[in-house]
C-alpha positions in Angstrom: 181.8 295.8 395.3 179.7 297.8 392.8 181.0 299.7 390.1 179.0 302.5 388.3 179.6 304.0 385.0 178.3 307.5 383.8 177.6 308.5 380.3 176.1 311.6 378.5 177.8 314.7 379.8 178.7 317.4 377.5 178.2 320.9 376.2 175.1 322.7 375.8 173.4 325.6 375.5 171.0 327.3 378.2 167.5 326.3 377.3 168.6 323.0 376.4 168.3 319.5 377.8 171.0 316.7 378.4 170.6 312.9 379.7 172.7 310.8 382.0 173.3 307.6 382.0 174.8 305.1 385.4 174.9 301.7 385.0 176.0 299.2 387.7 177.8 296.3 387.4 179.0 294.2 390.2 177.7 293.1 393.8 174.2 294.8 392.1 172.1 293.3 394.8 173.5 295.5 398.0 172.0 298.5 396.2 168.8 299.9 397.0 169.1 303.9 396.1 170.6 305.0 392.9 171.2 308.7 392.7 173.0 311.9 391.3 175.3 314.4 393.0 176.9 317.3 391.3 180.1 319.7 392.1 180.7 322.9 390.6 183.8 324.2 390.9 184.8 326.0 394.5 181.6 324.5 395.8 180.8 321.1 397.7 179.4 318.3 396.6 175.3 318.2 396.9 172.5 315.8 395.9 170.5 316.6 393.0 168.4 313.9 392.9 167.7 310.3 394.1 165.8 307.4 393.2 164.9 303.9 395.4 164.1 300.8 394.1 160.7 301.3 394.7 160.6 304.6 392.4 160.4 307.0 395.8 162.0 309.8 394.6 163.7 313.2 395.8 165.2 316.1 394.5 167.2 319.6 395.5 164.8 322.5 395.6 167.0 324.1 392.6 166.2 321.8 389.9 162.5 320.3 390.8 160.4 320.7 387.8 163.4 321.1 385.1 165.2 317.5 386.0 163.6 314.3 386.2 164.9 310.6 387.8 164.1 307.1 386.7 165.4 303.6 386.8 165.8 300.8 384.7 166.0 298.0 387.6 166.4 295.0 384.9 169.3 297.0 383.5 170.8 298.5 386.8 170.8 301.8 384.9 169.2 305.3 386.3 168.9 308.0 384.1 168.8 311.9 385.2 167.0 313.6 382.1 167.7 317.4 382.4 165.3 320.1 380.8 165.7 323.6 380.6 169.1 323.9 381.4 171.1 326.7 383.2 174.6 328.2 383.1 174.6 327.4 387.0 174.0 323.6 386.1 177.4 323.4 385.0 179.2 321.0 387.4 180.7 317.3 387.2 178.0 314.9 388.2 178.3 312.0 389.9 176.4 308.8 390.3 175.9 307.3 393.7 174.5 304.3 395.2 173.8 302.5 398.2 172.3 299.9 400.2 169.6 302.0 401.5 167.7 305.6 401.0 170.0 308.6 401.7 173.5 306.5 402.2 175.2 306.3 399.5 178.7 304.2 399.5 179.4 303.5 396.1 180.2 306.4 393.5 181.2 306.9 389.8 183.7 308.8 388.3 182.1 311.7 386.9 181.1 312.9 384.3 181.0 316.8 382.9 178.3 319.4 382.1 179.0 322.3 380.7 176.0 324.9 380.0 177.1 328.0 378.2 175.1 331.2 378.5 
């Protein structure tokens, strides 16, 4: 089992920038993608960016260029650093992992962003 723990949610302006934290703890060595998802409310779930252990990353068309992935593999840890923020940002984000690119089976709790116009 792998658990993952978010950090660094919060308020802030548009224009401004924000950085998540996920670390995982646990069966670490059935992971091979790290990622983030993110829900607004009344909307589903999407991807807003991934990362493998090999640094191959992806992201959704809406935030290339403003949000960037990375991955600490000695400290289990992927970070989503996010630039240039937007009211339509605002959403709980989740952490994902999984044992391979594009499945993702484990998940975090969630953390919230809040960008105010």
């Amino acid at each position: 089992q792998v658990q993952l723990v978010e950090s660094g949610g919060g308020l802030v302006q548009a224009g401004g920038s924000l950085r998540l934290s996920c670390s995982a703890s646990g069966s670490i060595r059935s992971i091979n993608t790290m990622g983030w998802y993110r829900q607004a409310p009344g909307k589903q779930r999407g991807l807003v960016a991934g990362i493998t252990s090999g640094g191959t990353t992806n992201y959704a068309d809406s935030v290339k260029g403003r949000f960037t992935i990375s991955r600490d593999n000695a400290k289990n840890t992927v970070y989503l650093q996010m630039n240039s923020l937007k009211p339509e940002d605002t959403a709980v984000y989740y952490c994902a992992a999984g044992p391979r690119e594009r499945l993702w089976v484990y998940w975090g709790q969630g953390t919230q962003v809040t960008v105010s116009s």
